[in-house]
C-alpha positions in Angstrom: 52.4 94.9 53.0 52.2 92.5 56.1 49.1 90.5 56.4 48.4 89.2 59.9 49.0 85.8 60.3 45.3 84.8 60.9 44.6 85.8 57.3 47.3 84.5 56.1 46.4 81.0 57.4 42.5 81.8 55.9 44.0 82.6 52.5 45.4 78.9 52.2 42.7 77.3 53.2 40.9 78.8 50.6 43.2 78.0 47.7 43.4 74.3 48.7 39.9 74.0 49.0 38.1 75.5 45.8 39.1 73.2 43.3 37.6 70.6 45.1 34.3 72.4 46.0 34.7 73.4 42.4 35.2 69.9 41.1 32.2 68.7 43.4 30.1 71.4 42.0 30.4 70.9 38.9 29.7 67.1 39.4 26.2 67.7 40.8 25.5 70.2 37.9 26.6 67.7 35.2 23.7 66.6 33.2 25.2 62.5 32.8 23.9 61.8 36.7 25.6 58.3 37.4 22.2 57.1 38.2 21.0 57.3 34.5 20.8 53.9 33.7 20.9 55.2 30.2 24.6 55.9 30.2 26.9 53.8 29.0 29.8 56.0 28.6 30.8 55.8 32.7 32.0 52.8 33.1 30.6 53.6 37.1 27.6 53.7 35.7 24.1 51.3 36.3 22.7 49.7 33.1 19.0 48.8 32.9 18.9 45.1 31.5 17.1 44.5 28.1 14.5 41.6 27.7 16.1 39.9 24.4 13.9 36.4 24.2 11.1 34.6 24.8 10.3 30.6 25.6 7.5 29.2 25.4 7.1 25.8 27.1 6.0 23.4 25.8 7.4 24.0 22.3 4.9 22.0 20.9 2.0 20.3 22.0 -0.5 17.5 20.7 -3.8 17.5 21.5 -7.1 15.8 21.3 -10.5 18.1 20.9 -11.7 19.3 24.3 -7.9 18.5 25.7 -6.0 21.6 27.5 -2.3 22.1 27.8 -0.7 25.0 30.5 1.9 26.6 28.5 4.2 28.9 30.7 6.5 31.9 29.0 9.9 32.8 30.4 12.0 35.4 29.3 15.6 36.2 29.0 17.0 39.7 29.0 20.7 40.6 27.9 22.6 40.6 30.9 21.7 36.2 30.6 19.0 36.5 33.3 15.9 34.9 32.9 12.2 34.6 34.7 9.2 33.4 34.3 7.0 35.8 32.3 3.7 33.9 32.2 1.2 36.3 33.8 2.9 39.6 32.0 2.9 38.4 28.8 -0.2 38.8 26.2 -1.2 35.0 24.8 -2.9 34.9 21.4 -3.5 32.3 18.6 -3.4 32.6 15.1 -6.5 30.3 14.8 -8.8 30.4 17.2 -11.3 27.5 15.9 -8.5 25.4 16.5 -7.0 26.4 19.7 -8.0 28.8 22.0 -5.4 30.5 24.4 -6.2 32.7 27.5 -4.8 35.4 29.6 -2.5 32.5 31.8 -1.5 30.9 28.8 -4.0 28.4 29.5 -4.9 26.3 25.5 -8.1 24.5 24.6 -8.0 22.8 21.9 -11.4 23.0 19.5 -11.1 21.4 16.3 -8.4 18.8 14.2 -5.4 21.2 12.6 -2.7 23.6 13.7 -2.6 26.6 15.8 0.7 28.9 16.6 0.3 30.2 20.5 2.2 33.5 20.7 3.2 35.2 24.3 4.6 38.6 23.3 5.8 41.6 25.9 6.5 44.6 24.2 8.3 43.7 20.8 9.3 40.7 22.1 7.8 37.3 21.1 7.8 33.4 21.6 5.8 30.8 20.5 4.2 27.3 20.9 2.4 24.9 17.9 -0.3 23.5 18.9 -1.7 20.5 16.8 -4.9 19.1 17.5 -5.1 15.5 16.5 -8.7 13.4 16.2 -8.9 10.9 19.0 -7.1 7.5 17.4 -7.8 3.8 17.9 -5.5 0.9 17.1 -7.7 -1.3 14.6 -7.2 -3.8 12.5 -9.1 -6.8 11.6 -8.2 -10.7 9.6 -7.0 -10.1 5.8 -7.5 -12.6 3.5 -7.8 -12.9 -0.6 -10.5 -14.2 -2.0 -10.0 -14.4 -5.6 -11.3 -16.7 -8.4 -9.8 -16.7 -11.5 -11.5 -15.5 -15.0 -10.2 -17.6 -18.1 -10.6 -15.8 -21.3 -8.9 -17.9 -23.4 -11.3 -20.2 -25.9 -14.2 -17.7 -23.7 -14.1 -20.3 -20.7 -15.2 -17.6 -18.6 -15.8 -14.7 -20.7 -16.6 -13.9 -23.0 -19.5 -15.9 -23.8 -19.9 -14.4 -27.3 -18.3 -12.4 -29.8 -21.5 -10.7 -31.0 -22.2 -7.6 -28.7 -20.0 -5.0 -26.7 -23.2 -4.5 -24.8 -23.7 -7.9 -23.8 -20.2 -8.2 -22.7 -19.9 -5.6 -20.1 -23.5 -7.1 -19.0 -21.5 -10.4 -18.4 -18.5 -8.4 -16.5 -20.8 -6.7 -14.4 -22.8 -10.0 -13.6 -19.7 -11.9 -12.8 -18.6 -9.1 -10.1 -21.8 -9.0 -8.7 -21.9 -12.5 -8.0 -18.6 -12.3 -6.7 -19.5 -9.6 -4.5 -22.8 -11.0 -3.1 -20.8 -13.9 -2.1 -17.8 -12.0 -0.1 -14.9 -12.4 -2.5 -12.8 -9.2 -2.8 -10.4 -10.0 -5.7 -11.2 -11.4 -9.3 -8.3 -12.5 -11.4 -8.5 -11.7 -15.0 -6.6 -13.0 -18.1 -5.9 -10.3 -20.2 -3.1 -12.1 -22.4 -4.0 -15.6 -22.9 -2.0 -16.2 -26.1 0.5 -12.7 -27.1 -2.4 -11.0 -27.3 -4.4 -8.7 -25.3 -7.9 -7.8 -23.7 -7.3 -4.0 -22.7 -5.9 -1.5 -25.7 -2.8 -1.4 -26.3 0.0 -0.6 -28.5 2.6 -3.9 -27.8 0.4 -6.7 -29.2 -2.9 -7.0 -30.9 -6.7 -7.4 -29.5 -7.6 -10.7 -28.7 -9.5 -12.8 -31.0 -11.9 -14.2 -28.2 -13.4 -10.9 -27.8 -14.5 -10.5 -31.8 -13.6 -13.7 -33.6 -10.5 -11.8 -35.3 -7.3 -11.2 -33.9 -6.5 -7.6 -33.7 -10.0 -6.1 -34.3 -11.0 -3.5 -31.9 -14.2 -4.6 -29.8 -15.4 -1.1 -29.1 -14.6 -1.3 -25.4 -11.6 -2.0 -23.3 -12.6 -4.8 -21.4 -9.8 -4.4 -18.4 -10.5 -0.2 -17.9 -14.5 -1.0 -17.8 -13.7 -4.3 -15.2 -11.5 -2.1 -13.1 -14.3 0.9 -13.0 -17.0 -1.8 -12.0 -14.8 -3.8 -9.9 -13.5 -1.0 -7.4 -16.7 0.8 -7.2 -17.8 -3.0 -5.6 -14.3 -3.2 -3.4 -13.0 -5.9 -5.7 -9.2 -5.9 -6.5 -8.4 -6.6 -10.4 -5.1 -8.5 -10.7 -4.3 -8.5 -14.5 -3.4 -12.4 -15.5 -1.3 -13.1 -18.3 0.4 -16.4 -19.8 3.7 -14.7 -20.6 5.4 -17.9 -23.0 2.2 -19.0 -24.8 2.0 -17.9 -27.8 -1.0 -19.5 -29.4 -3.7 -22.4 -28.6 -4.1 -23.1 -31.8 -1.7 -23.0 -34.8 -4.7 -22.6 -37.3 -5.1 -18.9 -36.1 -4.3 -16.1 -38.7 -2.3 -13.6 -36.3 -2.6 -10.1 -37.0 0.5 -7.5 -37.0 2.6 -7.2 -33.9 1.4 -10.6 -32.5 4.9 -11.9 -30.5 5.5 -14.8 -33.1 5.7 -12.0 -35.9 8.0 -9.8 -34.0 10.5 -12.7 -33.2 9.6 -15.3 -35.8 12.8 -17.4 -35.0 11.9 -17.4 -31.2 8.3 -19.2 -32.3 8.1 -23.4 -31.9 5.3 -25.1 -32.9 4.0 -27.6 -30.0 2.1 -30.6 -29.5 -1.1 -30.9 -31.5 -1.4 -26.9 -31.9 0.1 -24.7 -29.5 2.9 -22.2 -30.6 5.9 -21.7 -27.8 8.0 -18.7 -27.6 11.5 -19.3 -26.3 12.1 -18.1 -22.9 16.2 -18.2 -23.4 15.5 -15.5 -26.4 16.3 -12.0 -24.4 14.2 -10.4 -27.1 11.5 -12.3 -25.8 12.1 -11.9 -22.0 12.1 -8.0 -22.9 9.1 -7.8 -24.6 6.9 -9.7 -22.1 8.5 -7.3 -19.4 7.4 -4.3 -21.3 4.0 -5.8 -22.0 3.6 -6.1 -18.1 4.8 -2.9 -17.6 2.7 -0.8 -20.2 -0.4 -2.4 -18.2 1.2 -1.6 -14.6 1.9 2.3 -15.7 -1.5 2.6 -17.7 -3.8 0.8 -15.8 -5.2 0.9 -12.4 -4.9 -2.6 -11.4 -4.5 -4.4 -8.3 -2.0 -6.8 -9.2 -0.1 -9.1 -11.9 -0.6 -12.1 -11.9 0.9 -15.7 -14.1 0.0 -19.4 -13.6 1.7 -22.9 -13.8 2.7 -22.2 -18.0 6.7 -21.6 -18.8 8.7 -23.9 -20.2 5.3 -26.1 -22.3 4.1 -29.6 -20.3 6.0 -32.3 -22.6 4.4 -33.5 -25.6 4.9 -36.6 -27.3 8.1 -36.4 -30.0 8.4 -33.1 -29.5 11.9 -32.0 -28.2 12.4 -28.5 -27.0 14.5 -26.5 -29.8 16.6 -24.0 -28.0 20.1 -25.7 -28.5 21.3 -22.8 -30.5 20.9 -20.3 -27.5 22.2 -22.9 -25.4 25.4 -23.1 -27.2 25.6 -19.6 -27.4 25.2 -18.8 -24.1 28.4 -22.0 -23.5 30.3 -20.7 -26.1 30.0 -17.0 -24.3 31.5 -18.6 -21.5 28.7 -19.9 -19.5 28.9 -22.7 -17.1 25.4 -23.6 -16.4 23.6 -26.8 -17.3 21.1 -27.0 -20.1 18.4 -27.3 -17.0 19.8 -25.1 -14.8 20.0 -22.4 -18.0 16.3 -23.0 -18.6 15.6 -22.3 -15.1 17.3 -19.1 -14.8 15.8 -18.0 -18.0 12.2 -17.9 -16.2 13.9 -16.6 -12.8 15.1 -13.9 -14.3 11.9 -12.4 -15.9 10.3 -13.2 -12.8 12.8 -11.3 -10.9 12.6 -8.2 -13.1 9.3 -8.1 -13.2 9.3 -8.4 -10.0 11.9 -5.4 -8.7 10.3 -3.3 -12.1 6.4 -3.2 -10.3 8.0 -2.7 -6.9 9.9 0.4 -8.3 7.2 2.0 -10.5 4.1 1.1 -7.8 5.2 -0.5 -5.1 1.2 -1.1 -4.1 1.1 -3.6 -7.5 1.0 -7.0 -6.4 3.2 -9.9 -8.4 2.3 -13.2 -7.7 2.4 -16.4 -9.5 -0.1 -19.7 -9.6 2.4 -22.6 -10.4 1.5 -26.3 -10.5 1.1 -27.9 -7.2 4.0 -29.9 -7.1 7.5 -28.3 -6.8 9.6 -31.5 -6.9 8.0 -35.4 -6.3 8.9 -36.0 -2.7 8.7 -32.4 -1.3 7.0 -33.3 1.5 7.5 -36.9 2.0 4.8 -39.3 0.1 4.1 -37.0 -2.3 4.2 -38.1 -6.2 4.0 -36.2 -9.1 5.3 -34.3 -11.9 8.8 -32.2 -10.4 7.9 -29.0 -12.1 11.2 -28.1 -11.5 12.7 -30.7 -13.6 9.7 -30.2 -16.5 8.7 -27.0 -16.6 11.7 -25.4 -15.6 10.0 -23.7 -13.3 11.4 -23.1 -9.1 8.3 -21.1 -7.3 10.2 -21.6 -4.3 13.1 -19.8 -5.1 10.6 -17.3 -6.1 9.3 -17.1 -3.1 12.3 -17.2 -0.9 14.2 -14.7 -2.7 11.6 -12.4 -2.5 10.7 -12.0 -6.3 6.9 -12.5 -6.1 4.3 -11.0 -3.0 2.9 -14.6 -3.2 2.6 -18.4 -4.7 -0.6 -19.6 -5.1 0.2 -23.3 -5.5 -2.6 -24.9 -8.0 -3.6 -27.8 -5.4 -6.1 -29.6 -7.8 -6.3 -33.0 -5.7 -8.9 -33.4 -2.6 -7.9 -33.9 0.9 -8.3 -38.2 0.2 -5.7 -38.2 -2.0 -2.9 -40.5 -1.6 0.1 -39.0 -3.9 -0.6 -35.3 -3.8 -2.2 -34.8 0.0 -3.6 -31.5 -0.3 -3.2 -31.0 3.6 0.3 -31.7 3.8 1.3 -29.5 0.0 -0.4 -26.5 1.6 1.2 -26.9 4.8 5.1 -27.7 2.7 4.0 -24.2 0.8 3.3 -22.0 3.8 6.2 -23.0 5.4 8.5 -22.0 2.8 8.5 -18.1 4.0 7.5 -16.2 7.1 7.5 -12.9 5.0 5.9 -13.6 2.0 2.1 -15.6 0.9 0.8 -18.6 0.2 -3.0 -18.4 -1.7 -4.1 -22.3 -2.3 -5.6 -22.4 -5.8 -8.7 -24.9 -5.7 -10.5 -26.8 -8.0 -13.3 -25.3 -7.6 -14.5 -26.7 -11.6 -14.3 -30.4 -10.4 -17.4 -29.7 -8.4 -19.8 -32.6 -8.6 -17.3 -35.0 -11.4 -16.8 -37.2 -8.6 -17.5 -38.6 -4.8 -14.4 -36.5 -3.8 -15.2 -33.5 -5.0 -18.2 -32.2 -2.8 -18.8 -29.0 -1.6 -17.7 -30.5 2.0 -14.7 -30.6 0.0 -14.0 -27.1 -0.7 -14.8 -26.2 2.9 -12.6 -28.6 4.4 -10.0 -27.1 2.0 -10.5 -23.5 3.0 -10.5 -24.3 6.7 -7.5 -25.7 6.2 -5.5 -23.0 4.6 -7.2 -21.1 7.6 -5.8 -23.3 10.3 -2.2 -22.2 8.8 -2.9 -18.2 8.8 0.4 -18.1 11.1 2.5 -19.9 8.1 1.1 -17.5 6.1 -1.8 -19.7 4.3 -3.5 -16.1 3.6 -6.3 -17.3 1.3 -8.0 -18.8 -2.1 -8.4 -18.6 -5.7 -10.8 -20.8 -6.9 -10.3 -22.1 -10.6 -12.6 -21.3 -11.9 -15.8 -18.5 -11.5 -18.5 -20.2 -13.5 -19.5 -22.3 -9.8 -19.7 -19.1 -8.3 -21.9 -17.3 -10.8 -24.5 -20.3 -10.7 -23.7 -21.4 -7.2 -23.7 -25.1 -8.0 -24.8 -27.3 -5.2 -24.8 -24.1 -2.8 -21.2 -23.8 -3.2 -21.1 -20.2 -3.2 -23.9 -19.5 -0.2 -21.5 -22.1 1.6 -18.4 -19.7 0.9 -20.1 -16.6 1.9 -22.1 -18.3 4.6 -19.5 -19.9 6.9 -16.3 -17.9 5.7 -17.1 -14.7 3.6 -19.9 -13.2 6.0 -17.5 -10.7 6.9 -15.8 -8.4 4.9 -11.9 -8.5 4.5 -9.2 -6.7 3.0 -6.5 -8.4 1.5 -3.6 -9.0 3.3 -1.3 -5.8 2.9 1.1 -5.9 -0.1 5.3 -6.8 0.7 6.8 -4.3 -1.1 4.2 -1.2 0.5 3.3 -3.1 3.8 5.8 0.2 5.7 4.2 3.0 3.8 1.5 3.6 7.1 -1.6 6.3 5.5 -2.7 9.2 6.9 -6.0 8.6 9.2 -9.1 10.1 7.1 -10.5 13.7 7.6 -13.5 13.0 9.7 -16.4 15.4 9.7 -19.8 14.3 11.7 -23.5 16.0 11.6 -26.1 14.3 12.8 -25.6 10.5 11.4 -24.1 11.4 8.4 -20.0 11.2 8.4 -17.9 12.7 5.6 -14.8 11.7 4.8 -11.6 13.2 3.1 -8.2 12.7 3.3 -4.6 14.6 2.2 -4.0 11.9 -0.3 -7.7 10.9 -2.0 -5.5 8.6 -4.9 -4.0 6.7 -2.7 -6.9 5.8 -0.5 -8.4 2.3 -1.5 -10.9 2.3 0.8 -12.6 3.6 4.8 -12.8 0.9 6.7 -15.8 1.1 9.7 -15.5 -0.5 13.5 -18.0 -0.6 15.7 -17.2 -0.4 19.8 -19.2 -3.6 20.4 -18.3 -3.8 24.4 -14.8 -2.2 24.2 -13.8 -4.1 21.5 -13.3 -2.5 17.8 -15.4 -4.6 15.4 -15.3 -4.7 11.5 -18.2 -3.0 10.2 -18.0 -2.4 6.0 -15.8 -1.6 4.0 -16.0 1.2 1.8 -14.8 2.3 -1.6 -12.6 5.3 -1.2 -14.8 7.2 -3.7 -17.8 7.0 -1.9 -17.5 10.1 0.4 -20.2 10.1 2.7 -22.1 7.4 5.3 -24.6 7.0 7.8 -23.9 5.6 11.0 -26.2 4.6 13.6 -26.2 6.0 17.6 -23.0 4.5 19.0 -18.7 5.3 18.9 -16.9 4.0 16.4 -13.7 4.2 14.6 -12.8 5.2 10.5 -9.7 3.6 9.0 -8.1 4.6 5.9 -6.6 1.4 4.0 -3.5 2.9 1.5 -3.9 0.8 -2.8 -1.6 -1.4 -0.9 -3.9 -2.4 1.8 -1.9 -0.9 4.9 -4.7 0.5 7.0 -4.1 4.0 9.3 -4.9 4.1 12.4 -8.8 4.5 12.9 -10.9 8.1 13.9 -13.3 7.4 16.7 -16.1 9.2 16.8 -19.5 8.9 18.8 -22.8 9.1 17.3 -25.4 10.7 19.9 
């Protein structure tokens, strides 16, 4: 059949154009519209971006009550973009009576402790810590020991009698009360005056000055009841001992365990009566380093402390008898001289004593009261027994190297003296280290024997170790306590009046002076201030300033176990000093 032309030309038209009309159809009737931001099966397709993170800055903030910070959120979404979120998000804290956060991210801080700030949109979170710190002052104030020594030995000191338990603690308690009405804050104690020992203990017997019998138990311990009574008055203990000496008098009937029955063949006879032990004998070193340790481990005390005795003061024909461990120790090999020898037979107990406290608590102080005189002519003019050359004994190496926190020298001539200038021995001592101390030991028992010895005496002596604080002249020890407890001639009243007024802690200890405490937990109603802290053992004491005219002043200072004082109308400033004597940095606070 023919078809005109004009339909035939209509006909193709047609049959090019359907498919595409039919193609476009069906695009506008499919259900995946290239505008669903949904679909990620086109790549033509749009994809919404996902929010993926939020930052909060500042990460972290530290803050003093009553102190804002603006904290602003910004938020990243997965295609890597980012803006800032702040007003969108929803701000909340986890602990609102520390920090308080509000709608603009805006954070109060309320009260001392920790706060996380969360800005969260949707499912999405970020967040800040917010730590709200006590407002802190820098304080500090002059250290200085103030010690007098306690002999026990013959009862010097103490005890007076061997008759009463009862009357002995009375006697402790009166001796640390004097000490403490007069402004001394450290009493050292011999506890081992001859092997033997005034605390219970398992190493060597009880000593016979406390019963008449060595070895019998008193009923008490004597160094755990003068440690109670001593902190609970802000008085450091320091545990003396005489580590050689092994008895005063020969005539004494030791009882089991005494030194000179454990190593018999180590044990001289000397002079009139004394017994010796042999500091070459290792067995001997060993036992006097566990007998200082056993006291370090069970016993709270402040410090260990030896004097001027190691190798004995000569006595006439008596010749030292360690040649057989002198030609042991050549026939091993050794090169040393017989002096030499001696002398590092003392340094190295000293030393491991030394690094052994220092390891176990580094807070322990180790310090040693030698003779006066290191060598005749050290300084210049001054004359003398060398008791390097005699007693075997080189404080200055002690010193130097490090072994001992301190020397206090025993400087038992006045300031007129010709051969053995105390001025110019205190001033040789203090200069021998810039990181260590010097504590003069003073005569203080010559008081009144002759025109020298005045209590002008004794206050020209402290002033001068005070003159020298920058050489490290750090203090006194006064040999012995009895002056004290009777304050003859006004003595004491002159200490505590011109020098002691003022409280003072000891000068921080070497070997903990880094470890910095934690400033104390401060809580204040009314007038009354409670203290705490995250570390209550190892808190010696709170130290109190006073804001006198912009200027922190030392108040008291208080035993760590007393919890609670009243403070009158004015700012001040709470310390907490570390059982080594470092001091934090001090709360302020303002009474109204």
């Amino acid at each position: 059949m023919n078809m005109p032309r004009k339909n035939l030309w209509i006909l193709l038209c047609l049959t090019l154009l359907l498919p595409v009309a039919c193609d476009d159809a069906s695009s506008k009737n499919n259900g995946n519209n290239a505008n669903n931001v949904n679909n990620t099966s086109n790549t033509n397709n749009i994809v919404n971006p996902q929010l993926v993170r939020i930052d909060v800055s500042p990460s972290t903030a530290t803050l003093n009550p009553g102190d804002t910070v603006q904290l602003a959120a910004t938020g990243t979404w997965d295609d890597d973009s980012t803006r800032e979120v702040t007003g969108e998000v929803t701000w909340t804290t986890d602990a609102t009576a520390i920090a308080t956060v509000d709608a603009s991210g805006l954070v109060t801080a309320v009260a001392v402790g920790g706060s996380t700030v969360t800005a969260a949109m949707g499912d999405v979170t970020g967040q800040a810590t917010i730590t709200v710190e006590p407002v802190l002052a820098d304080v500090a104030h002059e250290r200085e020991f103030r010690a007098a020594w306690v002999a026990t030995v013959w009862g010097i000191n103490f005890p007076s009698s061997t008759s009463s338990m009862t009357a002995q603690q009375a006697e402790l308690v009166d001796i640390l009360d004097a000490l403490a009405a007069h402004g001394f804050n450290a009493v050292v104690f011999q506890v081992r005056p001859e092997g033997d020992a005034l605390y219970a203990s398992t190493l060597e017997p009880w000593s016979r000055f406390l019963t008449g019998t060595m070895g019998q138990d008193p009923g008490y311990d004597p160094l755990d009841f003068l440690i109670t009574e001593a902190h609970a008055r802000n008085i450091e203990v320091h545990a003396w001992l005489n580590p050689y000496r092994a008895l005063v008098s020969r005539t004494t009937t030791t009882a089991a365990g005494h030194v000179s029955r454990r190593f018999p063949e180590y044990a001289y006879p000397w002079g009139d009566s004394l017994l010796w032990m042999d500091p070459g004998a290792v067995v001997v070193r060993d036992h006097i380093i566990s007998v200082v340790m056993d006291i370090v481990d069970r016993y709270d005390v402040d410090g260990i402390h030896f004097d001027d005795y190691f190798y004995p003061w000569p006595a006439t024909g008596y010749t030292f008898p360690d040649a057989p461990l002198y030609q042991a120790y050549t026939a091993g090999g050794g090169s040393m001289s017989l002096a030499d020898w001696r002398r590092n037979n003392v340094d190295e107990m000293i030393r491991i004593i030394g690094e052994d406290i220092a390891a176990v608590k580094p807070h322990v102080r180790f310090g040693i009261g030698p003779f006066g005189i290191w060598k005749a002519g050290e300084p210049a003019g001054v004359t003398g027994t060398s008791q390097y050359d005699v007693l075997y004994s080189d404080p200055k190496k002690w010193i130097q190297e490090g072994y001992v926190d301190y020397i206090a020298p025993q400087l038992y001539w006045p300031t007129t003296s010709s051969g053995q200038p105390y001025e110019p021995l205190l001033t040789w001592w203090a200069g021998l280290s810039s990181e260590r101390y010097i504590f003069a030991g003073n005569a203080l028992y010559q008081l009144g024997s002759s025109g020298s010895w005045t209590v002008d005496e004794f206050r020209q002596e402290v002033q001068i170790g005070r003159d020298l604080r920058a050489s490290g002249s750090m203090g006194n020890i006064f040999y012995h306590v009895d002056n004290i407890l009777t304050d003859k001639s006004g003595v004491a009243s002159m200490l505590s009046d011109e020098f002691y007024h003022t409280a003072a802690l000891t000068p921080p200890v070497v070997a903990a002076r880094d470890e910095v405490p934690a400033w104390p937990q401060v809580t204040v109603v009314g007038t009354t201030v409670t203290l705490a802290h995250l570390e209550p053992a190892a808190v010696r004491a709170w130290v109190v300033y006073a804001d006198v005219g912009g200027v922190w002043v030392l108040d008291r200072i208080v035993p760590a176990a007393e919890t609670e004082l009243t403070l009158a109308a004015g700012t001040w400033a709470v310390s907490a000093a570390s059982l080594g004597n470092v001091e934090s940095r001090g709360v302020v606070v303002t009474i109204e």
